[in-house]
C-alpha positions as CSV (number, residue, x, y, z in Angstrom):
1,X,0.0,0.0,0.0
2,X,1.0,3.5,-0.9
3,X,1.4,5.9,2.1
4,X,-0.9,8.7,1.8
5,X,0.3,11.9,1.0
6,X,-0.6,14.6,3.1
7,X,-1.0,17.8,1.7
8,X,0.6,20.6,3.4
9,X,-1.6,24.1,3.8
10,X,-0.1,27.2,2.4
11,X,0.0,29.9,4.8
12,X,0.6,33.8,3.8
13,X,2.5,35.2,6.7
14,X,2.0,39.1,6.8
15,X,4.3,40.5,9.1
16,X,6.9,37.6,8.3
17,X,10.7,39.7,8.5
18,X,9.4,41.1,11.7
19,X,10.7,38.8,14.8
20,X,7.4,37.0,15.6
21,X,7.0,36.5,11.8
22,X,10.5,35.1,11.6
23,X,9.6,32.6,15.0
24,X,6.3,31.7,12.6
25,X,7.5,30.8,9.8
26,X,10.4,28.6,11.1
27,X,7.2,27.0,13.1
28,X,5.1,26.7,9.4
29,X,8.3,25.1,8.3
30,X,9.0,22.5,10.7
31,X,5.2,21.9,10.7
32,X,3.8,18.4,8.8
33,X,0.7,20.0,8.0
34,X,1.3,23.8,6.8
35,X,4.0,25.7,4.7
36,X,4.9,29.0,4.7
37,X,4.9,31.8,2.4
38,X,6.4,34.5,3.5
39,X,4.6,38.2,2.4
40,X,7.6,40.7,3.0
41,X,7.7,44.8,1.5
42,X,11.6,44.6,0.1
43,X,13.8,42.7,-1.9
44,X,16.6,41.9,0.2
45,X,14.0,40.2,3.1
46,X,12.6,38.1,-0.1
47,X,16.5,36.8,-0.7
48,X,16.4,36.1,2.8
49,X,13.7,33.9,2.8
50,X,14.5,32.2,-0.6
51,X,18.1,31.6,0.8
52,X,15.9,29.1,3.4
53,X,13.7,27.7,0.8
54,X,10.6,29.9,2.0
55,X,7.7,30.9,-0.5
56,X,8.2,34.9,-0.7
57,X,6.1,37.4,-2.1
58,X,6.4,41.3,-2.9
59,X,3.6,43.2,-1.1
60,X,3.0,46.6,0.9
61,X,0.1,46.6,3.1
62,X,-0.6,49.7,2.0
63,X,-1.3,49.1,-1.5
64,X,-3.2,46.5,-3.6
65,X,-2.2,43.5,-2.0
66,X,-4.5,40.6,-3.9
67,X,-2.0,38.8,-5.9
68,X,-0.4,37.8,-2.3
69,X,-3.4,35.5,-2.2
70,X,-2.7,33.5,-5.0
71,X,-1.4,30.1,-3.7
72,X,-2.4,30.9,-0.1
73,X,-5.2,28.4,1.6
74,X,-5.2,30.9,5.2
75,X,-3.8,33.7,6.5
76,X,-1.9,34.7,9.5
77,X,-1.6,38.9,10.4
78,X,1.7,39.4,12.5
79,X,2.6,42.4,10.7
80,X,2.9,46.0,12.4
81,X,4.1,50.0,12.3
82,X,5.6,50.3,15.4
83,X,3.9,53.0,15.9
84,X,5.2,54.5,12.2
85,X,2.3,54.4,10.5
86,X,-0.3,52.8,12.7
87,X,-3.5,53.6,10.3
88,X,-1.6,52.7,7.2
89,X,-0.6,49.3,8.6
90,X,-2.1,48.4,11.7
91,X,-5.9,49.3,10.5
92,X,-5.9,49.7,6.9
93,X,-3.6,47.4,5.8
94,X,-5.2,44.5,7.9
95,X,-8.6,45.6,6.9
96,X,-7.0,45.1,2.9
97,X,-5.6,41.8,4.0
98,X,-9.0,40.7,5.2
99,X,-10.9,42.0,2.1
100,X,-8.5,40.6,0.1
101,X,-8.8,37.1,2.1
102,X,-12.7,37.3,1.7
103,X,-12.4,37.9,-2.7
104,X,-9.6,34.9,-2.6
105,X,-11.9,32.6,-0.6
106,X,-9.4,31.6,2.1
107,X,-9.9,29.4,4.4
108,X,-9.3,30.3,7.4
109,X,-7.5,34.2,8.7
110,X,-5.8,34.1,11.8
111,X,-4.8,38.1,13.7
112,X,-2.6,39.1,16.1
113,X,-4.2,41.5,17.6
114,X,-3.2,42.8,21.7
115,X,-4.8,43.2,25.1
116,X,-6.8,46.6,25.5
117,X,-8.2,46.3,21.7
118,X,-11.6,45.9,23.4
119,X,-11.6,49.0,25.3
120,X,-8.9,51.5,23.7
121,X,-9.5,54.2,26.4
122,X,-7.7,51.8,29.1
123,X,-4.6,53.5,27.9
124,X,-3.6,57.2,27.0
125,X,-0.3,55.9,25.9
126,X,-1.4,53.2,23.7
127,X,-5.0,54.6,22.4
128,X,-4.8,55.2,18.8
129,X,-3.1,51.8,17.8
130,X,-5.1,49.8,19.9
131,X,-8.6,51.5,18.6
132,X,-6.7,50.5,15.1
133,X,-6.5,46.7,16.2
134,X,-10.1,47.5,17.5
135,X,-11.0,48.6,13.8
136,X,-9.4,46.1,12.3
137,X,-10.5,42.9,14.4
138,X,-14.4,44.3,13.8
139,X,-13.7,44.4,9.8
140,X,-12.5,40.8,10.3
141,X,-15.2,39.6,12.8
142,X,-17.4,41.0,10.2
143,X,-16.3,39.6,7.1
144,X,-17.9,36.7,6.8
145,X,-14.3,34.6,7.0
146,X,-13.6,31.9,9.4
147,X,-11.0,33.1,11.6
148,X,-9.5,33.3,15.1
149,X,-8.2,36.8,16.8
150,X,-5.6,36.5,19.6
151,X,-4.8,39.3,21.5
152,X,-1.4,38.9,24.0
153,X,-0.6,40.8,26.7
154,X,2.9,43.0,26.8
155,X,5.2,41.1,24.3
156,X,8.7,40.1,25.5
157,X,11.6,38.5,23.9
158,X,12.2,35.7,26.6
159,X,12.4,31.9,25.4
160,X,8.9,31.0,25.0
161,X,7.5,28.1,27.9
162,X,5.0,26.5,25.2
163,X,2.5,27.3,28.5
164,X,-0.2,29.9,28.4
165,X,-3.5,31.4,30.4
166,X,-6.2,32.0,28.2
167,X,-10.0,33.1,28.0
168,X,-11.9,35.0,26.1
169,X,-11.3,38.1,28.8
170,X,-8.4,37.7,31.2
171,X,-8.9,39.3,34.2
172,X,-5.5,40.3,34.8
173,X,-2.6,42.4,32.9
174,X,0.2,39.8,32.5
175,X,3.3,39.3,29.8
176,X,4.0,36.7,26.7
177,X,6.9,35.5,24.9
178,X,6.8,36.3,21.2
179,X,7.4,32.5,20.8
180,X,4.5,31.5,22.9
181,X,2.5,33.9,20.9
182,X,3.9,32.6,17.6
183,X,3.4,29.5,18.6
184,X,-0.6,30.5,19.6
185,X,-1.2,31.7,16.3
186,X,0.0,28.8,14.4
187,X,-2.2,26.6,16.6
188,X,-5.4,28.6,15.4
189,X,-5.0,27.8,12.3
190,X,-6.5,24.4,12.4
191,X,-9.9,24.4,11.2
192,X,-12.5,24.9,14.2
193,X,-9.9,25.9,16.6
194,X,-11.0,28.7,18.3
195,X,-13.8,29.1,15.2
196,X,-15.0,33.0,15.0
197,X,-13.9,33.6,18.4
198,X,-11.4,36.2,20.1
199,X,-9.3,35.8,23.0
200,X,-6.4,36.8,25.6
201,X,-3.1,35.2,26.5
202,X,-0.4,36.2,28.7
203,X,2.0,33.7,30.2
204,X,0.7,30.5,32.4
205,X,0.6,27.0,33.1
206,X,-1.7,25.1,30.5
207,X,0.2,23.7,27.4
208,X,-0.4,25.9,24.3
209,X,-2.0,23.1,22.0
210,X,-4.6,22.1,24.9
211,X,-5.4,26.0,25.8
212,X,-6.2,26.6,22.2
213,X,-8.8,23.5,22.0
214,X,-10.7,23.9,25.0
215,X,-13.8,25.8,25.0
């Protein structure tokens, strides 16, 4: 008997030369049932991914961005300003992402989104991007596409755990490696994880892949 083959997902990574879209892609990589394709703005971050045998493809989020969609079965949104442009990038182009998504049929879009996006007036500090992540996780929840929104608490650069506390309101402000939050996202992808929902993670003490399943 012939083994079956099993067909690996292609997954657009918007975001992906930033350093949770790097951790994401090396997780799409060494995963048996996606590959990556990597959605970067210059040339010399496409060699970078070709050099490692990654999918790549020219777009700015801030233009037309529908040919990105062409080989892509879902979608993950990592990408971000940093504060540069935060209605360019953070709202708009996530909103073109999703509308571009919805024409191309995808299957499934998965956003990073953060803590406070519920209720931008929590902070003076941080309003105006998080009320983009607000606008952009409603143009998503109301797109008609089947996806998952996961909003992190303070990002840090520590060795991720692979543990996590999660709900669909936290009670508490807390922290999150940007592995444990790559490693969330990729998780989500899986058809009816976390189907249409949003929720929060900071650090904890449940393993990421049974956080992500339980309702």
């Amino acid at each position: 008997m012939k083994a079956l083959q099993i067909v690996r997902k292609n997954v657009l990574v918007a975001g992906a030369n930033g350093t949770t879209g790097r951790i994401i892609i090396g997780l799409l990589k060494r995963s048996e049932a996606y590959q990556p394709i990597a959605m970067v703005r210059k040339q010399d971050q496409k060699d970078y991914f070709e050099k490692q045998g990654v999918s790549t493809v020219l777009a700015d989020l801030e233009e037309d961005v529908n040919h990105v969609m062409k080989n892509a079965d879902k979608v993950i949104f990592a990408a971000g300003s940093k504060g540069k442009n935060i209605i360019g990038v953070d709202q708009e182009g996530a909103k073109r992402l999703t509308d571009a998504a919805k024409e191309a049929g995808l299957e499934k879009f998965v956003m990073l989104s953060s803590m406070g996006a519920d209720n931008p007036s929590v902070s003076d500090e941080l309003e105006e991007y998080l009320r983009a992540k607000q606008n952009a996780d409603d143009h998503l929840r109301s797109s008609g596409l089947n996806y998952s929104i996961v909003r992190p608490g303070h990002l840090t650069d520590e060795d991720g755990t692979g543990k996590i506390q999660l709900n669909e309101k936290l009670k508490i402000q807390g922290s999150i490696s940007r592995a444990d939050v790559a490693k969330t996202l990729v998780e989500a992808l899986e058809d009816g994880v976390k189907q249409n929902q949003v929720f929060e993670i900071i650090s904890g003490e449940v393993p990421i892949e049974k956080a992500v399943h339980q309702n």
